[in-house]
C-alpha positions in Angstrom: 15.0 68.3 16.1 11.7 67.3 17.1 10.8 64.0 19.5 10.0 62.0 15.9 13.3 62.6 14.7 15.2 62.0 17.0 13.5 58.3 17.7 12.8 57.4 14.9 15.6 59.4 12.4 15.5 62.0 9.9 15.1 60.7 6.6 15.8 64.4 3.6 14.2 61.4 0.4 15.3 64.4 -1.8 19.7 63.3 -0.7 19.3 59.9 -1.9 21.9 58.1 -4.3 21.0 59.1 -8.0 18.7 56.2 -9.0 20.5 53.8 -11.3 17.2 52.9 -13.2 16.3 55.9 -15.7 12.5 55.7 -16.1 11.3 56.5 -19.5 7.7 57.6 -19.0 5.3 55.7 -21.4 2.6 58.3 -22.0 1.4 58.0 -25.8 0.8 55.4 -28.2 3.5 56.5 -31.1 6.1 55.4 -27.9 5.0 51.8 -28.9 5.5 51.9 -32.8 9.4 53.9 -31.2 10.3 51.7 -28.4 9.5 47.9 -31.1 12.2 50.2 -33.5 14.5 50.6 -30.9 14.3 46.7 -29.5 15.8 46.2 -33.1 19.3 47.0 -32.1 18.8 47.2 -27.9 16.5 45.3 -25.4 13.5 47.4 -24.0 11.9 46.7 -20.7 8.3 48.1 -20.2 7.1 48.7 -16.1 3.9 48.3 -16.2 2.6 49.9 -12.9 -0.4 50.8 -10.7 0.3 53.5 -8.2 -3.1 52.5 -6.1 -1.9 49.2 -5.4 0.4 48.4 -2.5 2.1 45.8 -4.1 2.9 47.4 -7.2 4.3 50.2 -5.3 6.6 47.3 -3.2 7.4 45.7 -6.3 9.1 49.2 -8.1 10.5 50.0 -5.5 12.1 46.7 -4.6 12.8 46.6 -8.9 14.8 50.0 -7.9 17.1 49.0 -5.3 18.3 45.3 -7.5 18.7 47.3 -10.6 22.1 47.4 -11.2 24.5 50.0 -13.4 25.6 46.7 -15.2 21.8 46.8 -16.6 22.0 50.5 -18.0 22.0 48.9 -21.6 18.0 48.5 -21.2 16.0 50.9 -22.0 13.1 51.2 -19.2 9.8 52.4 -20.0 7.3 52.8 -17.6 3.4 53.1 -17.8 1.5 54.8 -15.2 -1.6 52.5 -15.8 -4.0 54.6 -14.0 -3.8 57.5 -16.4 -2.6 55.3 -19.4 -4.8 52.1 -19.6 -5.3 52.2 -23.3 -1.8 52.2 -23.9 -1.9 48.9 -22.1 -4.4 47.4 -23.7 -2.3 48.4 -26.6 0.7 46.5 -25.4 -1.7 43.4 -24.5 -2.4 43.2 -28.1 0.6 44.5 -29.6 3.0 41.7 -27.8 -0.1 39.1 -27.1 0.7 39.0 -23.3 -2.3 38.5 -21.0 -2.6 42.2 -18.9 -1.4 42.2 -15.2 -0.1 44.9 -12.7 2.5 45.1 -12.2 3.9 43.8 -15.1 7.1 43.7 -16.6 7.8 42.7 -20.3 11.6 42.5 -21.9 11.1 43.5 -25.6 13.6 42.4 -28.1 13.4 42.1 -31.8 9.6 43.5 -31.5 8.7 40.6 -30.1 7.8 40.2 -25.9 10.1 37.5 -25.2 9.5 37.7 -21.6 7.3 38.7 -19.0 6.4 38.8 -15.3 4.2 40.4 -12.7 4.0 40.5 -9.4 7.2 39.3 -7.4 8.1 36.9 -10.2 9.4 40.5 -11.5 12.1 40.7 -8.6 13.2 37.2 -10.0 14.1 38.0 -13.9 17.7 37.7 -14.6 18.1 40.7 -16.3 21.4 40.1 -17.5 21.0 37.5 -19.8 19.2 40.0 -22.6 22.2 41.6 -23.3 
């Protein structure tokens, strides 16, 4: 064990708990036309996420830890915005919500009916879209 470890701890990332949030990647623009089908019958959540900026990577990861197995009913996409920014712009227009990062919208009846960014995501009481 080297000097590091032992002050500062060992940390194997690749032991920890099974995450409870199951990311759906968001990579093409059919997924839009599929996911406003599926928030017929189920409520879909779309991450919206920039993995240059340090808050967005605070944000998901702080999203991760409050999500609880009481939430697996929702269907969570998530957009790499870096490598998909037309599929955002997309889902600007789509559900008329102004574009921010990180973003979270809650889809329901293809309609947005509610969205967040920053650390106003950390504050949605998710279990009221049941």
């Amino acid at each position: 064990m080297s000097l590091f470890n032992s002050l500062f701890g060992s940390k194997d990332f690749s032991k920890d708990t099974e995450k409870k949030t199951q990311w759906i990647p968001l990579t093409t623009e059919n997924q839009l036309e599929e996911l406003k089908n599926i928030s017929k019958t189920q409520t879909v959540l779309i991450f919206k996420h920039s993995t240059r900026c340090g808050i967005s990577n605070m944000v998901i990861k702080r999203f991760e830890s409050l999500f609880m197995e009481e939430f697996q009913f929702l269907k969570v996409y998530y957009l790499d915005l870096l490598q998909y920014r037309i599929i955002s712009n997309d889902i600007a227009k789509m559900f008329e919500v102004v574009h921010e990062s990180p973003q979270l919208l809650v889809i329901k009846n293809e309609n947005c009916v509610y969205n967040a960014s920053h650390n106003n995501i950390l504050e949605i009481n998710l279990s009221r879209f049941k």
